[in-house]
N, C-alpha and C positions, 0 to 999 in steps of 0.2 A: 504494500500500500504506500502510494506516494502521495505528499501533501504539496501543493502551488499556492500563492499566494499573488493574484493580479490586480491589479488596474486600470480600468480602463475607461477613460472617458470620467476621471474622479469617480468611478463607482468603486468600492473594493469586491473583487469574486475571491473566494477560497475553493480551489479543485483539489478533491481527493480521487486520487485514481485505485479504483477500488481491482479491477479484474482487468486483464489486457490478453487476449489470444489472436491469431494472426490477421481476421479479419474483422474484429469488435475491441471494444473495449468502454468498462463498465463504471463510469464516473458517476459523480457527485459536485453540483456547484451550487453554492451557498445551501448543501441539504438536500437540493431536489436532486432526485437520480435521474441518470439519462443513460442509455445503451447506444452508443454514436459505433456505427459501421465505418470501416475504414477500408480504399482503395490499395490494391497488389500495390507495392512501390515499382516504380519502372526507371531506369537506367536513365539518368541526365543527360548522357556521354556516348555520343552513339559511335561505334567502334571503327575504325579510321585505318586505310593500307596506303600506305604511299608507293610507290613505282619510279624507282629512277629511268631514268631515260637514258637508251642504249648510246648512244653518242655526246657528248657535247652541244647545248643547245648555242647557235652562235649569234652573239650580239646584234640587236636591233640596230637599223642605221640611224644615223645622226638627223632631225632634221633642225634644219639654219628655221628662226623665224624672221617673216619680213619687216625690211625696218615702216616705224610707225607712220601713219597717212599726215599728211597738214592737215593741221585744225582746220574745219571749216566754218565758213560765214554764219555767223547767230541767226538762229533763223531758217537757215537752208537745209534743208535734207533732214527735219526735226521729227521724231516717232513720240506720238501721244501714250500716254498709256493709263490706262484707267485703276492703275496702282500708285498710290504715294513713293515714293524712292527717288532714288537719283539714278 
């Protein structure tokens, strides 16, 4: 028998945990009993193979980026957009 002692929301609960078998388990909070069913547990981590790769994978090419446009005229070539932002 195990004793908890919570809070929650300033309420205080006291849980005794009275009986636990694999798929129940048979508490007490503040007094009143409850029999709460409980879910298989299932694995978080799902199981993972890695594969090296028979060769050497060889480096992507380089790409140059263009240099920047001239600013253009206030006013000219302007996109509305019906979001606030910049």
């Amino acid at each position: 028998m195990k004793e908890f002692s919570y809070k929650i929301n300033g309420n205080p609960y006291k849980v005794v945990v009275n009986n636990t078998t694999d798929d129940t388990v048979e508490l007490e909070v503040n007094g009143t009993a409850y029999t709460v069913e409980v879910e298989a547990k299932t694995s978080s981590k799902p199981a993972v193979t890695v594969k090296r790769p028979a060769a050497p994978i060889a480096a992507a090419p380089v790409v140059q980026k263009a240099a920047p446009a001239a600013p253009a005229a206030a006013g000219a070539n302007t996109v509305q957009s019906p979001l606030p932002g910049v």
